[in-house]
Gaussian input, Z-matrix of N, CA and C with variables (Angstrom, degrees):
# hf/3-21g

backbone

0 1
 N
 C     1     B1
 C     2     B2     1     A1
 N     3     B3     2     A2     1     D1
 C     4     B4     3     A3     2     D2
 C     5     B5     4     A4     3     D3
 N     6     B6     5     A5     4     D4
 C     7     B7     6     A6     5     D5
 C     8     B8     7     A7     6     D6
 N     9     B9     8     A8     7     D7
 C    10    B10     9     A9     8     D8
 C    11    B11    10    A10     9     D9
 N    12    B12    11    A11    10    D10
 C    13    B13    12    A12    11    D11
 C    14    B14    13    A13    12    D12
 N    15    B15    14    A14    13    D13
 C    16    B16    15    A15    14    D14
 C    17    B17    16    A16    15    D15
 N    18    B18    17    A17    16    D16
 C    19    B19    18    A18    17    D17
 C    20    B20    19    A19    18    D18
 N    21    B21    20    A20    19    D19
 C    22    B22    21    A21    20    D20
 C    23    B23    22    A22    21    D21
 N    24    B24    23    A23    22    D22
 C    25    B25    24    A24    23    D23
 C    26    B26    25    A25    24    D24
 N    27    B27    26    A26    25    D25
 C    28    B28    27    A27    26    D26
 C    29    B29    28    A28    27    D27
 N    30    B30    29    A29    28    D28
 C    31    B31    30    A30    29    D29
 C    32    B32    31    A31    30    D30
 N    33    B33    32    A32    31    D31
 C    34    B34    33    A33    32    D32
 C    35    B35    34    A34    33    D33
 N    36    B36    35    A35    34    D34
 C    37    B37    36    A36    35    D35
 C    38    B38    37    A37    36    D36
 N    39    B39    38    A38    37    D37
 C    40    B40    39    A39    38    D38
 C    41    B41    40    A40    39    D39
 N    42    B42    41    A41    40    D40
 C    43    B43    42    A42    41    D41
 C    44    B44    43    A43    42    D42
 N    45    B45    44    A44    43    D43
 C    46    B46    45    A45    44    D44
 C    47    B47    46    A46    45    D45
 N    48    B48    47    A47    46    D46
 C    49    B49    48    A48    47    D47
 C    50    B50    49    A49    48    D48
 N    51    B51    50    A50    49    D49
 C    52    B52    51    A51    50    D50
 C    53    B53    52    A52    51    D51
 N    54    B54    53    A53    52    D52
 C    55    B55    54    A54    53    D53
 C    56    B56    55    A55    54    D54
 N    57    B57    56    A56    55    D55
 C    58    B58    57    A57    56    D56
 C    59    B59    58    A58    57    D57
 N    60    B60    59    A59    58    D58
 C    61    B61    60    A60    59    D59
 C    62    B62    61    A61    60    D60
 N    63    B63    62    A62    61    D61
 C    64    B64    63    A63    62    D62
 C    65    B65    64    A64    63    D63
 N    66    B66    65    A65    64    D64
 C    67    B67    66    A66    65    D65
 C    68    B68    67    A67    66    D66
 N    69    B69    68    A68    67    D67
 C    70    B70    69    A69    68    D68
 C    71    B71    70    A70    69    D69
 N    72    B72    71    A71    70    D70
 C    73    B73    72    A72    71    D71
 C    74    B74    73    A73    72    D72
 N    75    B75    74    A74    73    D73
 C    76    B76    75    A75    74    D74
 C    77    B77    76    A76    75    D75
 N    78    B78    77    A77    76    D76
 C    79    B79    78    A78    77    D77
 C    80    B80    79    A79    78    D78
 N    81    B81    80    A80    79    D79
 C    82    B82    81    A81    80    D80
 C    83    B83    82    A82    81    D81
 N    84    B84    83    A83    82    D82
 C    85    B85    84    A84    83    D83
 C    86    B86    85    A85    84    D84
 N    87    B87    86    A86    85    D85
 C    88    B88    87    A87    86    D86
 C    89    B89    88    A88    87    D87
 N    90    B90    89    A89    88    D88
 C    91    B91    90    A90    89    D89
 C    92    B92    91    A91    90    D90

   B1=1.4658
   B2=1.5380
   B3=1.4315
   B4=1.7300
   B5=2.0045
   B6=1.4803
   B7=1.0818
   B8=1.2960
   B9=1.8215
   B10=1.6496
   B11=1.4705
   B12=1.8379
   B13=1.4287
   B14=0.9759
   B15=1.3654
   B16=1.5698
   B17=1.5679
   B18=1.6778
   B19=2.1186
   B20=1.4304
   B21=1.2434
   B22=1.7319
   B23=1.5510
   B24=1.5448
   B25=1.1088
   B26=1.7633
   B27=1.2326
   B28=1.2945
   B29=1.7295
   B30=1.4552
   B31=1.6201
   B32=1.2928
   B33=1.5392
   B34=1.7181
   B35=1.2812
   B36=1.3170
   B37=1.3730
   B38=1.8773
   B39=1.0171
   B40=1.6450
   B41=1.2710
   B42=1.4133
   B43=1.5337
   B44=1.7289
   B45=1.4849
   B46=1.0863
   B47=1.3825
   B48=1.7682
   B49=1.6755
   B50=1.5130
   B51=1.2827
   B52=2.0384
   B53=1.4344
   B54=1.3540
   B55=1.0224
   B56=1.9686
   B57=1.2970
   B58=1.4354
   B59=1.6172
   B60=1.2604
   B61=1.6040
   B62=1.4884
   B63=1.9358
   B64=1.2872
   B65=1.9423
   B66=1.4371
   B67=1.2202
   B68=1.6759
   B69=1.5054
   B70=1.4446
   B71=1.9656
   B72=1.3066
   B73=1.4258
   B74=1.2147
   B75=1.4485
   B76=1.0977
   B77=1.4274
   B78=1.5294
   B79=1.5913
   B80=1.3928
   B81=1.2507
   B82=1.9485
   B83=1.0637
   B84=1.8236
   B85=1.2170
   B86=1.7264
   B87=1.3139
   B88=1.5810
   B89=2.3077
   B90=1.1885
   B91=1.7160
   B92=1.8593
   A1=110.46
   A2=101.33
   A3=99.34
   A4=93.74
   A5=135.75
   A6=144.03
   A7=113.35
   A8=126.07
   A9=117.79
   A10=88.44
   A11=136.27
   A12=106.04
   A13=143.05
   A14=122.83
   A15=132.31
   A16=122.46
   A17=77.36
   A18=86.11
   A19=81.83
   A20=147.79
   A21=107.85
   A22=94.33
   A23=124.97
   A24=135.79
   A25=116.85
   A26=124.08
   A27=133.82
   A28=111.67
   A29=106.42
   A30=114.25
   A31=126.51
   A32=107.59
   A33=123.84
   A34=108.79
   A35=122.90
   A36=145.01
   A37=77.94
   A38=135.29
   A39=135.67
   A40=104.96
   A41=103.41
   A42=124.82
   A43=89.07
   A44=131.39
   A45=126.58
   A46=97.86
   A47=129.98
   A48=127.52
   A49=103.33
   A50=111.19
   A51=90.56
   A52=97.21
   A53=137.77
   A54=140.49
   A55=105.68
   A56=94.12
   A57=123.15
   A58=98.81
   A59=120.09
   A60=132.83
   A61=111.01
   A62=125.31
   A63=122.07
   A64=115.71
   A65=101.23
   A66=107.73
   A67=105.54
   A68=109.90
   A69=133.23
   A70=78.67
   A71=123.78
   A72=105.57
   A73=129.31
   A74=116.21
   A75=124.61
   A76=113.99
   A77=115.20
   A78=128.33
   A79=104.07
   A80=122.29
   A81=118.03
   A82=119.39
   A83=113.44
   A84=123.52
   A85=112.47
   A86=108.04
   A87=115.17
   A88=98.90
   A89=90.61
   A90=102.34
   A91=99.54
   D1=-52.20
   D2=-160.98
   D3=-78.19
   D4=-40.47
   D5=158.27
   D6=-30.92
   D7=-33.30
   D8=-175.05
   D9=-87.33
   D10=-66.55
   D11=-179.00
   D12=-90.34
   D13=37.30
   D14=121.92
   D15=-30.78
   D16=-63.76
   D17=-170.83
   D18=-60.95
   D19=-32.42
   D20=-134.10
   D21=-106.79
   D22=-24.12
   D23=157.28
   D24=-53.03
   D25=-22.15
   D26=170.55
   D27=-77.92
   D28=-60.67
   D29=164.57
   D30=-35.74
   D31=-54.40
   D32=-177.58
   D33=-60.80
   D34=-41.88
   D35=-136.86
   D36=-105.27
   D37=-55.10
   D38=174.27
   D39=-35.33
   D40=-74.37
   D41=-144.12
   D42=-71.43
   D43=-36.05
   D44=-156.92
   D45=-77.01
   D46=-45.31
   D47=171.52
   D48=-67.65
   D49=0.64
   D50=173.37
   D51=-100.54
   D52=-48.18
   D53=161.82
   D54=-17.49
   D55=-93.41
   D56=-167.19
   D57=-34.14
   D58=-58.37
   D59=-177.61
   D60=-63.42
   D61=-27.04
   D62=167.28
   D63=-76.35
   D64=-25.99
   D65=-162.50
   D66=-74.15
   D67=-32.24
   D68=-166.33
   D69=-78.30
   D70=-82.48
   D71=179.29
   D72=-9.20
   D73=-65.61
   D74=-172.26
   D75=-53.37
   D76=-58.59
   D77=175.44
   D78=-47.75
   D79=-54.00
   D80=164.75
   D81=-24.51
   D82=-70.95
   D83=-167.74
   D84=-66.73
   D85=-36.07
   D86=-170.18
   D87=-58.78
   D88=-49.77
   D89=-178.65
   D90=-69.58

């Protein structure tokens, strides 16, 4: 149990700094 939200807290927690770090790109490039 506590081993699956780990992983999924690790995933979210990924996807949310790849997100956040593409979105900030974008706002770079747009300015």
């Amino acid at each position: 149990m506590w081993d699956l939200l780990m992983i999924e807290l690790a995933v979210i927690g990924y996807l949310w700094c790849y997100l956040t770090n593409r979105a900030e790109g974008l706002v770079g490039k747009e300015e």
